[in-house]
LUMGU-976485 format. One record per residue (C-alpha): y, z, x; residue number from 1; residue in one letter. Coordinates in nm, 4 decimals. Layout:
REM residues N
v,w,u,num,residu
Y,Z,X,NUM,a
...
***
This chain:
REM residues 384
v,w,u,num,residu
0.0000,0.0000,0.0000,1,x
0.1197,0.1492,0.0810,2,x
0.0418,0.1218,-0.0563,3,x
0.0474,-0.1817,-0.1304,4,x
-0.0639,-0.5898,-0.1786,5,x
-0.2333,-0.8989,-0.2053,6,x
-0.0787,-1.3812,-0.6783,7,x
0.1349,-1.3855,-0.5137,8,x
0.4340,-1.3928,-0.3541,9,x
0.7039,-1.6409,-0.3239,10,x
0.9151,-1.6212,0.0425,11,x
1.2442,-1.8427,0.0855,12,x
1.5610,-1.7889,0.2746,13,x
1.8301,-2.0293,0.1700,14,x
1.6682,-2.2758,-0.0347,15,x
1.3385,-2.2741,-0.2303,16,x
1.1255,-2.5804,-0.3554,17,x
0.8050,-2.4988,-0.5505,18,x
0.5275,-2.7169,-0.5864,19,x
0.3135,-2.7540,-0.8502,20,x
0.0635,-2.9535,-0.9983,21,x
0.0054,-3.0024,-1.3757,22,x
-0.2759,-2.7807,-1.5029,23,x
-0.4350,-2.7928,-1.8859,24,x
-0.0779,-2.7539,-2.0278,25,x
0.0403,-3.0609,-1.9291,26,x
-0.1701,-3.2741,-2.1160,27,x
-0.0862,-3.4710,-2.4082,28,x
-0.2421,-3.3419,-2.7671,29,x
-0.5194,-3.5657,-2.9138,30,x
-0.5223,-3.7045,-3.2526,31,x
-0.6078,-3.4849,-3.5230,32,x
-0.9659,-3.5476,-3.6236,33,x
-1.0305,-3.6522,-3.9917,34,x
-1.3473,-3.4270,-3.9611,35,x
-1.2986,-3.0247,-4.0098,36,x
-1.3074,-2.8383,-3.7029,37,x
-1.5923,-2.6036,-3.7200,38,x
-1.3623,-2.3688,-3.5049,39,x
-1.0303,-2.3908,-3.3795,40,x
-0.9557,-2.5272,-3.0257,41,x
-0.8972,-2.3162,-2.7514,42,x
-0.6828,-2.3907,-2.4886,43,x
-0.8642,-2.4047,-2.1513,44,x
-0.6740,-2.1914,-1.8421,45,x
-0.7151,-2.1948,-1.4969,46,x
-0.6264,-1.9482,-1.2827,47,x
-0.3694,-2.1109,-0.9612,48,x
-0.1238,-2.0990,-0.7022,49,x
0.1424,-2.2486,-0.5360,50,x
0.3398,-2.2207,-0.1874,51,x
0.6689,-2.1646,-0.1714,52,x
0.8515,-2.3618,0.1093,53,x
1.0479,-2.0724,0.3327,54,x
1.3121,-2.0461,0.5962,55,x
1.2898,-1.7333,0.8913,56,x
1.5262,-1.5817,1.0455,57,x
1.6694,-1.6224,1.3843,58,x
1.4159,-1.8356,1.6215,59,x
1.1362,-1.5270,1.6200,60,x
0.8402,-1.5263,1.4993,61,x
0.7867,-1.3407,1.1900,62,x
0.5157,-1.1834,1.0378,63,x
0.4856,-1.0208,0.6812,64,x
0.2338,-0.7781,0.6267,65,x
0.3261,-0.6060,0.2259,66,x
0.4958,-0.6478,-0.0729,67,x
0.5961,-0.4665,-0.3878,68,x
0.7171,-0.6632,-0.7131,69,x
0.9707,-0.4198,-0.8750,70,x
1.0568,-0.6524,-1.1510,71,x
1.1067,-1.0132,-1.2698,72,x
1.4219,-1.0644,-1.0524,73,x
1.3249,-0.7694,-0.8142,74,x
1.0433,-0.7799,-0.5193,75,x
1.0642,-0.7244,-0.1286,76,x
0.8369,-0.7772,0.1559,77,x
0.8095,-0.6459,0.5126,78,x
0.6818,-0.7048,0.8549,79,x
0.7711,-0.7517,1.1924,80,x
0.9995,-0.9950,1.4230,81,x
0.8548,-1.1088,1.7459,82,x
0.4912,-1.1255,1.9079,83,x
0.2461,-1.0328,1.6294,84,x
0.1134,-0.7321,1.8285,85,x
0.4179,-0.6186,1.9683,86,x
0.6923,-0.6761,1.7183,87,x
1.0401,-0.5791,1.8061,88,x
1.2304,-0.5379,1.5407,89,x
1.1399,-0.4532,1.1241,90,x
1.1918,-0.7657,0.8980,91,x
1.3083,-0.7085,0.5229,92,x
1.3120,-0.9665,0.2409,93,x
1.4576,-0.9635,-0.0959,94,x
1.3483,-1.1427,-0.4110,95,x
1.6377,-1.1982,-0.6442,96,x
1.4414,-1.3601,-0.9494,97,x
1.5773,-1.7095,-0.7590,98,x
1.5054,-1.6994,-0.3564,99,x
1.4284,-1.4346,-0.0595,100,x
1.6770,-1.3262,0.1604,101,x
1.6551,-1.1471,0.4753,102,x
1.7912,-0.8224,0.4611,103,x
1.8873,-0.6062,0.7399,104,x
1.7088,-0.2785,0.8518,105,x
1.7395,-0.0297,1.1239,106,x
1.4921,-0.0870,1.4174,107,x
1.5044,0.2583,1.5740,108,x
1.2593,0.1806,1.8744,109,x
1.3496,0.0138,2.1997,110,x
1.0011,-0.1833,2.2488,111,x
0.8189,-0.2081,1.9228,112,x
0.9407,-0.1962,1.5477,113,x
0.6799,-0.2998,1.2693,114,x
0.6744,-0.2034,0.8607,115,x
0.3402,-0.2467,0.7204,116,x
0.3815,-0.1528,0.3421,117,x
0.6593,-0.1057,0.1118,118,x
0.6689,-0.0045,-0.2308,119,x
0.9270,0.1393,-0.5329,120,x
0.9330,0.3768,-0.8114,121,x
1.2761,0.1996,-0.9359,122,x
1.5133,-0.0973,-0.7765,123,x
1.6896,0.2131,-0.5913,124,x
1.4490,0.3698,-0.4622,125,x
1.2069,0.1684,-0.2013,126,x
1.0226,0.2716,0.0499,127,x
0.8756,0.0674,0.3482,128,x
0.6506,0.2464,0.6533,129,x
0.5012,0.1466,0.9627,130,x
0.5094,0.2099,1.3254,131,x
0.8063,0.2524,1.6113,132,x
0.8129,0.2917,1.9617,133,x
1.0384,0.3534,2.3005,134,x
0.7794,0.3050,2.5281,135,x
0.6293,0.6721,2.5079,136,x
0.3851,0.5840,2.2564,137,x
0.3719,0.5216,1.8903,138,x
0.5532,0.7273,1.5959,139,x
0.5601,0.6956,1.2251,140,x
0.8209,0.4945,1.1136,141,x
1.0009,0.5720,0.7647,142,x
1.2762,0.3333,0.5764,143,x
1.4378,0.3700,0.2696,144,x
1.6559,0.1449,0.0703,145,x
1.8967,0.3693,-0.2256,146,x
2.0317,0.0949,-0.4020,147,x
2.3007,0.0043,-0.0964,148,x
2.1314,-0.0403,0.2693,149,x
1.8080,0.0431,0.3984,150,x
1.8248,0.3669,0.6325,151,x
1.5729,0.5748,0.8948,152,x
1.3902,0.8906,0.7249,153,x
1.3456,1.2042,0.9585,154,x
0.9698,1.3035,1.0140,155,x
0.8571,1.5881,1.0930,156,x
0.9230,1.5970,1.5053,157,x
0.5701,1.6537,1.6416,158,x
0.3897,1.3858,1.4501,159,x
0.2557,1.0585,1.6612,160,x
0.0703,0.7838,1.5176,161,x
0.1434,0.5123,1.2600,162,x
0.1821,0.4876,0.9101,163,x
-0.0140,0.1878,0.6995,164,x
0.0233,0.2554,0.3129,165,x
0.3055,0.4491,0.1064,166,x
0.2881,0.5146,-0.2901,167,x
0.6255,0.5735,-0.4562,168,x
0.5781,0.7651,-0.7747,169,x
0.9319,0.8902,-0.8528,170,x
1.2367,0.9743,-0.6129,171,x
1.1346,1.3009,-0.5676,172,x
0.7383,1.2472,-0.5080,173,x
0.6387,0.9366,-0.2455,174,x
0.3148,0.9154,-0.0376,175,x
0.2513,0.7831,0.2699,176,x
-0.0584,0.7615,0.4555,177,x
-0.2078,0.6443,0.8548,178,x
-0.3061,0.8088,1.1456,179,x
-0.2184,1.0141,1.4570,180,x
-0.3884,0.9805,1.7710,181,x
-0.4736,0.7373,2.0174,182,x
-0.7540,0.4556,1.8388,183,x
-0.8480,0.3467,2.1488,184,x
-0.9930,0.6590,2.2988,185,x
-1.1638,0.7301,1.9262,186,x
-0.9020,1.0017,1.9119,187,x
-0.7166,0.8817,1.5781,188,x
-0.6804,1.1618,1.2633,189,x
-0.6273,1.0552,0.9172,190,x
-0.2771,1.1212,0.8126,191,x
-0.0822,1.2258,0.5294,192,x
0.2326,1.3011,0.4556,193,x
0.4776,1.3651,0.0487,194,x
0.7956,1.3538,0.0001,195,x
0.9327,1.6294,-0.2479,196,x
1.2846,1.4720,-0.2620,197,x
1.4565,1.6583,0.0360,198,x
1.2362,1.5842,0.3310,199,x
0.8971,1.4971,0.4301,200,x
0.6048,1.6991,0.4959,201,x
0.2581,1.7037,0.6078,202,x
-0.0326,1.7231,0.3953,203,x
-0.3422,1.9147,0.5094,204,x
-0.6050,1.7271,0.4519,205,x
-0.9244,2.0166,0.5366,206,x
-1.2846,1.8584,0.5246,207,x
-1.1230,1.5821,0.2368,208,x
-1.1345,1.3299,0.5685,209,x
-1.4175,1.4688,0.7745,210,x
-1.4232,1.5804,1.1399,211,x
-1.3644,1.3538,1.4230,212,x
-1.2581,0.9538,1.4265,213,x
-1.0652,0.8897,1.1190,214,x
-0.7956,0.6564,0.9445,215,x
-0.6018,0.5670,0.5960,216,x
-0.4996,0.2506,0.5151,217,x
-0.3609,0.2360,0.1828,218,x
-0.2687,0.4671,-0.0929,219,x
-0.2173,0.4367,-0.4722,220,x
-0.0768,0.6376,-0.6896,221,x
-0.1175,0.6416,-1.0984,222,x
0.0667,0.9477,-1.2026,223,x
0.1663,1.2688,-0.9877,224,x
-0.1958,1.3818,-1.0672,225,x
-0.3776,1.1212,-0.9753,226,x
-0.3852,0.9010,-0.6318,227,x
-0.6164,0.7124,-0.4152,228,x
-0.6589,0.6421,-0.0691,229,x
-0.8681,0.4976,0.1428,230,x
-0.9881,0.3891,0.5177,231,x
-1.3021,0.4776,0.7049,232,x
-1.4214,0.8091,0.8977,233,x
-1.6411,0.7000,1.1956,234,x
-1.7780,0.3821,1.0824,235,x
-1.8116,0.4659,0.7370,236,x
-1.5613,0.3943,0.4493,237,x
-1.3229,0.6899,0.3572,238,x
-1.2185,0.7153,-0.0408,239,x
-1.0094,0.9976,-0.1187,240,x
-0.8799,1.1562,-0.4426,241,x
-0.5818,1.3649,-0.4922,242,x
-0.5889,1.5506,-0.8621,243,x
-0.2008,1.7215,-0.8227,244,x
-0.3510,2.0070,-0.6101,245,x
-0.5721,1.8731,-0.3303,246,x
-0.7111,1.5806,-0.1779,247,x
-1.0779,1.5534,-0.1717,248,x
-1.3479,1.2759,-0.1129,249,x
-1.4669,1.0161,-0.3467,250,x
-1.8320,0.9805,-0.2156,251,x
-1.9684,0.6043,-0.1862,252,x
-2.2969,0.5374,-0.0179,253,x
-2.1603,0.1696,-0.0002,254,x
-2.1307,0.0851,0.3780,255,x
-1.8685,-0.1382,0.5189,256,x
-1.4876,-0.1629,0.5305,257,x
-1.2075,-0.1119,0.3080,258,x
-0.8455,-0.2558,0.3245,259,x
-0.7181,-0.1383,0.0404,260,x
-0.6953,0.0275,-0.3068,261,x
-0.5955,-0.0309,-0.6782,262,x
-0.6304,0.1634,-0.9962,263,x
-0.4913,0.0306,-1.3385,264,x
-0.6820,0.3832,-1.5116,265,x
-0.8286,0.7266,-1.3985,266,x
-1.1747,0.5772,-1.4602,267,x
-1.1240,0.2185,-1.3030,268,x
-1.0325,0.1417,-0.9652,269,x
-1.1058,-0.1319,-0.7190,270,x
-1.1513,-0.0794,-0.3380,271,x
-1.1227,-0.3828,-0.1356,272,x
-1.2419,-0.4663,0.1827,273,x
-1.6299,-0.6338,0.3010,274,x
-1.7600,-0.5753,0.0487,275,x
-1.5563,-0.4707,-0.2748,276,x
-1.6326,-0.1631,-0.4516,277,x
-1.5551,-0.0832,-0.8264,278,x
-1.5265,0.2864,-0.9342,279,x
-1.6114,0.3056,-1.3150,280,x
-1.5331,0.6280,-1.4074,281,x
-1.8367,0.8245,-1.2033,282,x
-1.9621,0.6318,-0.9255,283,x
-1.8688,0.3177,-0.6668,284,x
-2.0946,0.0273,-0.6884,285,x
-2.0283,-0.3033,-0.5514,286,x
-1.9368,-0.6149,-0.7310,287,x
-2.0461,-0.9772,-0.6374,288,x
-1.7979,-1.2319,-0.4943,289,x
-1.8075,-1.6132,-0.4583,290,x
-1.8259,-1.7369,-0.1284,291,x
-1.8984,-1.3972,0.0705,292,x
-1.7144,-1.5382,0.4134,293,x
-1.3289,-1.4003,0.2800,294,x
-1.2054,-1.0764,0.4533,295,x
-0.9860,-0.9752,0.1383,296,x
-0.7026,-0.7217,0.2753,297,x
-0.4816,-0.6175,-0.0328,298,x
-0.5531,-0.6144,-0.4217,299,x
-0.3530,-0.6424,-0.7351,300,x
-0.4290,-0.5592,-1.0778,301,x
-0.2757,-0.7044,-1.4473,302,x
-0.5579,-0.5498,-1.6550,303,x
-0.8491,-0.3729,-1.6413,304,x
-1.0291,-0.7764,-1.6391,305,x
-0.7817,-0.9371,-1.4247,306,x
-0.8109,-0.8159,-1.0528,307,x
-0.6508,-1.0443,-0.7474,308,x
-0.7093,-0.9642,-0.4021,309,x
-0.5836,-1.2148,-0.0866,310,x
-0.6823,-1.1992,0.2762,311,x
-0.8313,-1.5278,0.5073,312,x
-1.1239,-1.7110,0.5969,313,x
-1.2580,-1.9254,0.8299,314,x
-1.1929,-2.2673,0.8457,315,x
-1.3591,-2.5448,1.0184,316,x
-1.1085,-2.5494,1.2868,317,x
-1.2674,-2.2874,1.5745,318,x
-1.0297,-1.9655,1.6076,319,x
-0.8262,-2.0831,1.3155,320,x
-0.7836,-1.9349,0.9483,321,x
-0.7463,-2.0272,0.5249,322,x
-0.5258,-1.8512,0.3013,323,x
-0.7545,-1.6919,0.0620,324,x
-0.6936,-1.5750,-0.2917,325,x
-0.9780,-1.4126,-0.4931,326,x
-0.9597,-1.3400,-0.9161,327,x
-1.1602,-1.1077,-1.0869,328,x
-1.1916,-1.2052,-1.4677,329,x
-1.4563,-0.9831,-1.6231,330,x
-1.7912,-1.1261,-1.4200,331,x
-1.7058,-1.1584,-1.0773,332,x
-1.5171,-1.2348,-0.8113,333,x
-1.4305,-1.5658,-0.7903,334,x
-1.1477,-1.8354,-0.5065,335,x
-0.8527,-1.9563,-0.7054,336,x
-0.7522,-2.3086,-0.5490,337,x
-0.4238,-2.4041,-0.4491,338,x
-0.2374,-2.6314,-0.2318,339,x
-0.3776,-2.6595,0.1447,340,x
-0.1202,-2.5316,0.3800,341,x
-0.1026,-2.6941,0.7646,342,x
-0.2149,-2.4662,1.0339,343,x
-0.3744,-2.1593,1.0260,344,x
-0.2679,-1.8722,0.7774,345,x
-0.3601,-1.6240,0.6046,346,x
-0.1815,-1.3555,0.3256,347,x
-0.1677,-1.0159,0.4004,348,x
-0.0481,-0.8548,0.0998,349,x
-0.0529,-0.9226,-0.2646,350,x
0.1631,-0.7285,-0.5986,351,x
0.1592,-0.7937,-0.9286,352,x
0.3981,-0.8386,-1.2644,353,x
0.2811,-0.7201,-1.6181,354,x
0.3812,-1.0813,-1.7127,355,x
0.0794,-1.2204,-1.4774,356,x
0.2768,-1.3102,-1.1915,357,x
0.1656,-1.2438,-0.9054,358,x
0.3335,-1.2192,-0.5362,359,x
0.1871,-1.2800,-0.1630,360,x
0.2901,-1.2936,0.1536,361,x
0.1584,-1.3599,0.4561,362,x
0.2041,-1.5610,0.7655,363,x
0.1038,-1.9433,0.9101,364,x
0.0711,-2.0453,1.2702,365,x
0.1712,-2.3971,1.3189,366,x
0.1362,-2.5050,1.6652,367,x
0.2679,-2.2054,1.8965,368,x
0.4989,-2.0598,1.6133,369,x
0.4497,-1.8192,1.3572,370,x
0.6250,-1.8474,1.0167,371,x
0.6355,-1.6769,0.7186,372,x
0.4123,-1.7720,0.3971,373,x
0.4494,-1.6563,0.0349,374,x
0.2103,-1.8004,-0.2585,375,x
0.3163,-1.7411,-0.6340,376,x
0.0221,-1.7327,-0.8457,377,x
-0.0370,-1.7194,-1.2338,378,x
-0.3033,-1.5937,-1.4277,379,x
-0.4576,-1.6565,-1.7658,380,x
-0.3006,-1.4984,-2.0826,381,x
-0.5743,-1.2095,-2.1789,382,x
-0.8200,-1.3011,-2.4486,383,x
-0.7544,-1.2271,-2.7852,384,x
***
């Protein structure tokens, strides 16, 4: 999140051009029959998205890794400027209901400045987290935008690490969730930390996360009484709970690894990753996907039946990548198509409208540069 992604997202600075290709709506209405329709005709939908052509910023390279849709004419998305691994300073965009903007930010570090999710309980009130650095390691990085400018949030002093998902509920209750320690040496602590309004704090965890090598990568958050995160302890995926009290562990005996979280109601909730899990209520079982080879990273949800989650896959082209963009309708989970896109890309982070819009973003490496890409997707009306 973080809570977060991610359908999807539609990136432009300066001008926008949308393409799009005529689906079942565009065709013309046949005849009426002079023969009684044993039942009336229903309109046949398809799921889709398009690209949206984008400008960056300045000559660096950009990459945007989350997104929050805060209304029709309301949605940002963050990353990093520079070398994918090292970025140097935070990059903001701004949906107006027309075009993205870039938006300035403070970048606080001297060598590395990166924002990793962002979301919003209301248009003033957003919150974006990641990572910052002035060469003396890595420390959780805080922004938050009141309506005016975006501005750096004190931490707590003595806390290292990053900072991968955040969960806005209201102004005076935010979530944000990572790690401290040092990954490489195995050394890394799941982290938590609320906001009560004032200032932030950190959240003791006790045996919710486990001893030893642990992480969070994404929160969620339905009501004050009710979040989700997850992320892995050892090599094991890591579901926690919060109930307004305490966070404890949603057990799973499904192995693999999870990217990210959504709920749309206390009993259903969707954890995404290789493979996906479902939570119905009392238990996590996994749910079948169409063409297995997609590492999905972020998940949006309409409905209850209507589930998108985006991430990559291989393409034919050795060391290179597809945008990939998953639906869940009821059955399974199945690739929406869309328009191919030159290079390799992939989306990293997907949010969604109650009108079935749907926002991604991402990034696309054509020839040694990397640009931004954002995807707009729409989805079926419901059944009736």
């Amino acid at each position: 999140m973080n809570a977060s992604v991610a359908a999807v997202a539609t990136f432009a600075i300066g001008s926008a051009v949308v393409y799009t290709a005529g689906g079942p709506d565009d065709v013309a209405a046949p005849p009426r029959s002079s023969r009684p329709s044993a039942s009336p005709t229903t309109k046949s939908c398809a799921p889709t998205w398009d690209v949206v052509r984008t400008a960056n910023p300045g000559e660096a390279a950009t990459t945007m890794l989350g997104v929050t849709a805060v209304t029709s004419a309301e949605a940002w998305a963050v990353g990093g400027l520079g070398e994918p691994e090292i970025p140097t300073a935070v990059a903001i965009q701004r949906w107006d209901g027309d075009r993205w903007q870039a938006v300035a930010g403070p970048s606080p570090g001297s060598t590395l400045n990166e924002l990793r999710a962002v979301d919003a309980s209301e248009p003033n009130d957003v919150w974006a987290v990641g990572r910052t650095s002035s060469g003396f390691g890595e420390q959780p990085l805080v922004l938050h935008y009141d309506g005016t400018a975006w501005s750096d949030v004190e931490l707590p002093s003595e806390i290292d690490g990053v900072l991968n998902g955040v969960a806005a509920i209201s102004p005076s209750d935010v979530w944000a969730v990572g790690s401290v320690g040092d990954p490489a040496a195995s050394l890394e602590r799941a982290l938590v930390l609320h906001w009560d309004g004032t200032a932030w704090a950190d959240v003791e965890l006790g045996r919710a996360a486990g001893g030893g090598k642990s992480a969070l990568v994404d929160v969620e958050g339905i009501s004050p009484t009710d979040l989700w995160a997850v992320g892995y302890h050892h090599f094991r995926p890591l579901i926690l709970r919060f109930d307004g009290e305490a966070w404890s562990q949603s057990p799973t005996e499904i192995r693999g690894t999870l990217h990210a979280i959504e709920a749309s109601a206390p009993s259903e909730a969707w954890a995404v990753g290789t493979p996906i899990q479902r939570f119905d209520g009392e238990a996590w079982t996994e749910t079948p996907i169409t063409h297995g080879d997609a590492d999905l990273v972020d998940v949006a949800a309409i409905g209850g039946l209507d589930i998108w989650a985006v991430g990559s896959r291989p393409s034919r082209e050795l060391g290179t990548t597809r945008a990939a963009v998953y639906r869940y309708g009821g059955r399974g989970w199945v690739p929406v198509d869309g328009p191919p896109i030159a290079g390799s890309d992939a989306l990293s982070a997907v949010d969604a409208l109650p009108d079935g819009t749907l926002l991604a973003v991402g990034w696309k490496d054509v020839g040694l540069e990397r640009e931004t890409l954002a995807i707009r997707g729409t989805t079926c009306p419901p059944a009736s």
